[in-house]
Backbone bond lengths (Angstrom), bond angles and torsions (degrees), N, CA, C in turn:
res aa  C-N    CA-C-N  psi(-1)  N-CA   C-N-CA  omega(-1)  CA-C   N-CA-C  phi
1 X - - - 1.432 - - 1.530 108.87 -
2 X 1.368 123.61 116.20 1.748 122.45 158.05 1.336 119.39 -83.73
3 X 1.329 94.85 151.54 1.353 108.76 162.41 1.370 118.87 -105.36
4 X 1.184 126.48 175.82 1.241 121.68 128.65 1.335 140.88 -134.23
5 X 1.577 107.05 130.91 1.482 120.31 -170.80 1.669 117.15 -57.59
6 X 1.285 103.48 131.66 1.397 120.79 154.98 1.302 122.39 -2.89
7 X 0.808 148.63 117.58 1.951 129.75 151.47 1.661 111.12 -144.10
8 X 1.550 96.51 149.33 1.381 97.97 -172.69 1.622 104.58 104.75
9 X 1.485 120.51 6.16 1.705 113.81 -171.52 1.492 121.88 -60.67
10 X 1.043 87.97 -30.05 2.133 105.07 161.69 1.535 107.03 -29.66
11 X 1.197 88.76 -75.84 1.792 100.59 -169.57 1.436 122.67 -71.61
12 X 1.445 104.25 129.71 1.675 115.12 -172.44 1.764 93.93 -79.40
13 X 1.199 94.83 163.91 1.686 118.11 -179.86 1.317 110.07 -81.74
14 X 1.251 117.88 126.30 1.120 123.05 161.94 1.680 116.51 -60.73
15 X 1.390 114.95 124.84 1.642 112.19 -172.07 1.554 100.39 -120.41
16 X 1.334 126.04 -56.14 1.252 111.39 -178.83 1.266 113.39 -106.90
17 X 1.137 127.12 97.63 1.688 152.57 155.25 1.676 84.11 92.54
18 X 1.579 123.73 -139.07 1.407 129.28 125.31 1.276 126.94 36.58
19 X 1.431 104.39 -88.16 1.188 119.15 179.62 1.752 141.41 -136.01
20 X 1.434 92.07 146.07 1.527 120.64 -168.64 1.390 117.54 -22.88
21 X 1.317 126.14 159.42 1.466 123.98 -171.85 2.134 115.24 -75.63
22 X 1.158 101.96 -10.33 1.468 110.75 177.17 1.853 91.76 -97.00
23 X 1.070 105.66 -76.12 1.521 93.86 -175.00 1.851 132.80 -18.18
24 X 1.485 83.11 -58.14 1.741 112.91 160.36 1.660 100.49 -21.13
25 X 1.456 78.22 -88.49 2.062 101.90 -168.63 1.548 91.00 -44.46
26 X 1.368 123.18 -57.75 1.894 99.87 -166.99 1.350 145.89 -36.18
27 X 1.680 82.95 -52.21 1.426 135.55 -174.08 2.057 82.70 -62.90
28 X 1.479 115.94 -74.53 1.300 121.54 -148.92 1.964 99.29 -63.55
29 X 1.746 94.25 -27.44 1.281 72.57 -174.98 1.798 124.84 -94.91
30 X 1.458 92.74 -12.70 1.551 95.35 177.97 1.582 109.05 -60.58
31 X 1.509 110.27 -35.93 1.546 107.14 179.92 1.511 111.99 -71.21
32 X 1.296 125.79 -17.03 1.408 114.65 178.88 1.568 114.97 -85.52
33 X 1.388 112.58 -22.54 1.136 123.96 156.09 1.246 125.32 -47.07
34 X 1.493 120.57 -57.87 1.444 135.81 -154.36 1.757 87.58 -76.65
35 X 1.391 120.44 -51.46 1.331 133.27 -160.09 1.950 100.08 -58.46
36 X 1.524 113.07 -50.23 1.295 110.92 171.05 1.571 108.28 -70.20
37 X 1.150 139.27 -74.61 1.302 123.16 -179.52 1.976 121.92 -42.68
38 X 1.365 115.78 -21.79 1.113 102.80 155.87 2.042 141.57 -72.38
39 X 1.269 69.23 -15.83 2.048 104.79 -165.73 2.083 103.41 -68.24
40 X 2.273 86.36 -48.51 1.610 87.49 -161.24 1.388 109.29 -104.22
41 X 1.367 115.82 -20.01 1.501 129.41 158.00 1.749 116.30 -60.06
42 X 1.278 100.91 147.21 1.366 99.68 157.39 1.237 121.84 -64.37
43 X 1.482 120.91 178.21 1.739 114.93 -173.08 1.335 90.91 -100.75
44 X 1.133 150.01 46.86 1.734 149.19 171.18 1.588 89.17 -113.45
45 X 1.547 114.60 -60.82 1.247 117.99 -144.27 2.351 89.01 -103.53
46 X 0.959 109.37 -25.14 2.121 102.75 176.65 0.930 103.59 -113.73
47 X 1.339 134.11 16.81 1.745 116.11 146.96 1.317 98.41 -84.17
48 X 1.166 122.07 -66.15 2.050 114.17 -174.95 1.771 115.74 -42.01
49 X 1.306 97.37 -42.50 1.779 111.53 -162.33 1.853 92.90 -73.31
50 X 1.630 114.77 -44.07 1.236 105.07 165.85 1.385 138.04 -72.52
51 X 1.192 107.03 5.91 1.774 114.40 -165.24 1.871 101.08 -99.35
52 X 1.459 95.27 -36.50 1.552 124.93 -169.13 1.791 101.71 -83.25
53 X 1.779 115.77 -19.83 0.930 110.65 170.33 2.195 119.47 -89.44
54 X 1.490 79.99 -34.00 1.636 81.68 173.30 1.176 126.96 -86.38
55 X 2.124 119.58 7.92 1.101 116.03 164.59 1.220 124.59 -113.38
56 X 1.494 110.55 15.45 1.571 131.95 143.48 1.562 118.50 -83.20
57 X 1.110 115.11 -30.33 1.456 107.37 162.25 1.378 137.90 -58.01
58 X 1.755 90.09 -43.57 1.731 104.93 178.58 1.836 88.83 -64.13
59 X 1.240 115.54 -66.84 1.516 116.03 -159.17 1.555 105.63 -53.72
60 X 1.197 122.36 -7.23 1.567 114.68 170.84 1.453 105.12 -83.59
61 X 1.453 112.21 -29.95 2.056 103.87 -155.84 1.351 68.38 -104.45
62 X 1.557 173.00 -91.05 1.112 123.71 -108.68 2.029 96.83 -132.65
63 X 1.042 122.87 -26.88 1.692 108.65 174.49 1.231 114.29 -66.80
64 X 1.893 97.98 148.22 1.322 105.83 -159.72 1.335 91.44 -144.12
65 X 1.437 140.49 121.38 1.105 155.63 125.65 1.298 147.38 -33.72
66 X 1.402 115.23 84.19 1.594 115.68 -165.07 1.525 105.74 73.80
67 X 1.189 150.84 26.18 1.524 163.49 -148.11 1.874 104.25 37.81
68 X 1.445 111.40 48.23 1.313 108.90 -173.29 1.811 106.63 -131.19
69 X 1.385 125.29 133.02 1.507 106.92 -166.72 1.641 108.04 -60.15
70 X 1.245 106.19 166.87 1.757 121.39 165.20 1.163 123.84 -48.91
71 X 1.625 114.73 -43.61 1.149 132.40 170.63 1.568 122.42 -41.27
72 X 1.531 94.44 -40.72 2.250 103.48 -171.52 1.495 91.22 -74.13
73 X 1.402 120.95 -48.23 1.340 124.14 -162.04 1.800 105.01 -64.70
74 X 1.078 97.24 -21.59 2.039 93.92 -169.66 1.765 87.93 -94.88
75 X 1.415 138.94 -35.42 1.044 130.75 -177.40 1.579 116.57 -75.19
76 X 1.250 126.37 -17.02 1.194 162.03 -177.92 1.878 92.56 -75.08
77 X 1.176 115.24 -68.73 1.314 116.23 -167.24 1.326 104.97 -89.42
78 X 1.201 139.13 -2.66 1.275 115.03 135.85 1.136 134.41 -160.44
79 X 1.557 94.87 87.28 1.393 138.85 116.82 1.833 127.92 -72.20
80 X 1.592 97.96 -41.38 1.164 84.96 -175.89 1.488 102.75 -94.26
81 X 1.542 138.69 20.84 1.429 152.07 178.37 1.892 91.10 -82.05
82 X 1.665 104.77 -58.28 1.385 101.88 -163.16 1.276 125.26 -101.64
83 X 1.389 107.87 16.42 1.818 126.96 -176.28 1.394 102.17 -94.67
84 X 1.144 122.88 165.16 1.873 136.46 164.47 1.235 94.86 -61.95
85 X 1.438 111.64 142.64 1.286 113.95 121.74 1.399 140.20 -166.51
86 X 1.599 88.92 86.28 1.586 123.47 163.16 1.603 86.09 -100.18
87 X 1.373 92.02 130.14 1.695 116.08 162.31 1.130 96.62 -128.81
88 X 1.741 107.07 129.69 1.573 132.01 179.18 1.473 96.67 -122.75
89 X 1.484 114.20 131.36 1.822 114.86 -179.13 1.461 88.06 -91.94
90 X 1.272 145.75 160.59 1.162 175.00 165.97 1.957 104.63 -115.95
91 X 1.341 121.58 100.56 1.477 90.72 163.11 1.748 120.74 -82.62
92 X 1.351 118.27 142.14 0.962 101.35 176.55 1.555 143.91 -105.15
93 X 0.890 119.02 143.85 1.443 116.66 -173.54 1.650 117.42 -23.57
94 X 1.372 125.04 132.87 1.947 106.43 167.89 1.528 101.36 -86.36
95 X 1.388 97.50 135.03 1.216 124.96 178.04 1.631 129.41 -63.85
96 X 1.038 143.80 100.00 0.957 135.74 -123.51 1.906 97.10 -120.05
97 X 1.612 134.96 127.41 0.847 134.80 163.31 1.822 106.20 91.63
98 X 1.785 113.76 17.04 1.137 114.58 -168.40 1.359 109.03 -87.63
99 X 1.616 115.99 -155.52 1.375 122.41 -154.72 1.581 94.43 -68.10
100 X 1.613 133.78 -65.45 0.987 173.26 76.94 2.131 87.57 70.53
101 X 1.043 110.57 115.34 1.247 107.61 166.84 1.171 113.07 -79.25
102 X 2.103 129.03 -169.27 1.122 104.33 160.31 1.562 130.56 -112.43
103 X 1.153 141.50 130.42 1.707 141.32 -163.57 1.364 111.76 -33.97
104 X 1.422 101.06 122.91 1.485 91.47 165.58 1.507 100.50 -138.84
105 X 1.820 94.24 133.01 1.449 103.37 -169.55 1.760 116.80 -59.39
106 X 1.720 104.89 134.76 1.506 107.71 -162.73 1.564 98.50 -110.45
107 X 1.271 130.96 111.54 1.429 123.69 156.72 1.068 114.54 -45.67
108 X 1.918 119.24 133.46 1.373 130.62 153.71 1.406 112.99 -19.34
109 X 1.655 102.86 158.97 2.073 90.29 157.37 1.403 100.57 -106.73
110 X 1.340 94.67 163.68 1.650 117.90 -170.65 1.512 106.46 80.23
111 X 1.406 121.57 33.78 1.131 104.62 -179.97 1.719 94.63 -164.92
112 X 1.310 118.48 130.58 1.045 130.41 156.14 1.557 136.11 -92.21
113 X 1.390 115.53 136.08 1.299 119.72 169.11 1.705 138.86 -120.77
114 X 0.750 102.84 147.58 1.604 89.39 -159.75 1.361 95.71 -108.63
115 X 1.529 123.35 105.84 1.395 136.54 -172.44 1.932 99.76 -101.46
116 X 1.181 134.33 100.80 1.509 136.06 172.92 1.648 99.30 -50.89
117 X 1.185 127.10 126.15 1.230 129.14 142.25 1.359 140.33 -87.67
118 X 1.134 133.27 99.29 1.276 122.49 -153.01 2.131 103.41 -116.46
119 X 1.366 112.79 141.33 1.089 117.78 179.77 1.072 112.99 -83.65
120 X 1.760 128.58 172.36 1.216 132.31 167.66 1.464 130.13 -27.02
121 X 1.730 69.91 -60.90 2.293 83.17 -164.49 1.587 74.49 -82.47
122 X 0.814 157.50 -82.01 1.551 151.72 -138.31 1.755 94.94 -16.12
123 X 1.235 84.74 -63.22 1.833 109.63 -155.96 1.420 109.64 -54.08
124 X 1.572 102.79 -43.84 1.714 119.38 162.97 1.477 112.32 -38.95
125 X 1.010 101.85 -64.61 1.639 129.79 -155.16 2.034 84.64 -64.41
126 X 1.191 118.69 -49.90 1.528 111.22 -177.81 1.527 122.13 -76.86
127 X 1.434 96.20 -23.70 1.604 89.58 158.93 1.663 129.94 -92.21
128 X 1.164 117.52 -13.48 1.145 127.93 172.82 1.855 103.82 -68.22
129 X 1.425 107.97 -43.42 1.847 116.45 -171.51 1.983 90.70 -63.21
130 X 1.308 113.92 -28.95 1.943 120.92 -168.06 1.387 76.91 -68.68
131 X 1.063 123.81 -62.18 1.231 128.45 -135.86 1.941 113.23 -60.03
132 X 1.592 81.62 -61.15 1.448 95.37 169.47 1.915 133.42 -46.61
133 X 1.552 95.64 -49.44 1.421 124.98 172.47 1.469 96.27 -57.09
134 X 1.372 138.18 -59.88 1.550 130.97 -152.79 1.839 83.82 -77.15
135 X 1.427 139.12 -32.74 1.219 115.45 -159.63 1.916 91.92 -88.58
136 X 1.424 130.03 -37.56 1.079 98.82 -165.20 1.683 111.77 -76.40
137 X 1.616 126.83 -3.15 1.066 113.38 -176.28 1.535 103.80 -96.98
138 X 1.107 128.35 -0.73 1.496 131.38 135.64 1.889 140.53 -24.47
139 X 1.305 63.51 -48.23 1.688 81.37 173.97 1.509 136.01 -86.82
């Protein structure tokens, strides 16, 4: 039995003539907007406030930014209008006994390395022999 798959899921449906069911609402609502602020305002102060409202409307139903709607970009800006931003680094403590074991360096395969391990007193014991050697050739 076939089916056939979907394609095209990207794209919203055109519902009223043209255009899409968000576009619609923008479009319908920036003009109902503009129409009341022109109505209760004077025409000095709701012709501008309405002109500025129906050319945020258009730029919501059809400008697109980087192929991204208007909408991300205005939600985008403010967020970062009403967020902090003072960034303070904190270093933080290493965590000790967490989920995370601790690294231990793994040689490739096919390949050997010869890592010296040296103990405490070993290490003592070789700086103390520096130590000695730099004072008697001192003298």
């Amino acid at each position: 039995m076939q089916f056939r798959t979907p394609q095209f899921i990207d794209i919203e449906d055109k519902i009223f003539g043209p255009f899409t069911f968000k576009q619609f609402i923008y479009m319908l609502g920036s003009a109902f907007m503009a129409y009341i602020a022109f109505k209760l305002l004077p025409i000095i102060i709701g012709g501008p406030l309405g002109a500025g409202i129906v050319v945020l409307g258009l730029a919501l139903a059809f400008y697109r930014v980087n192929n991204r709607p208007f909408i991300t970009i205005l939600q985008a800006w403010a967020r970062y209008q009403i967020a902090s931003k003072l960034y303070i680094w904190h270093k933080a403590p290493p965590k000790r006994g967490g989920v995370m074991p601790a690294r231990t360096p793994v040689a490739p395969t096919g390949t050997t390395v010869g890592v010296p391990t040296l103990s405490d007193t070993h290490l003592k014991d070789m700086s103390w022999s520096l130590d000695v050697l730099d004072a008697t050739k001192n003298q």
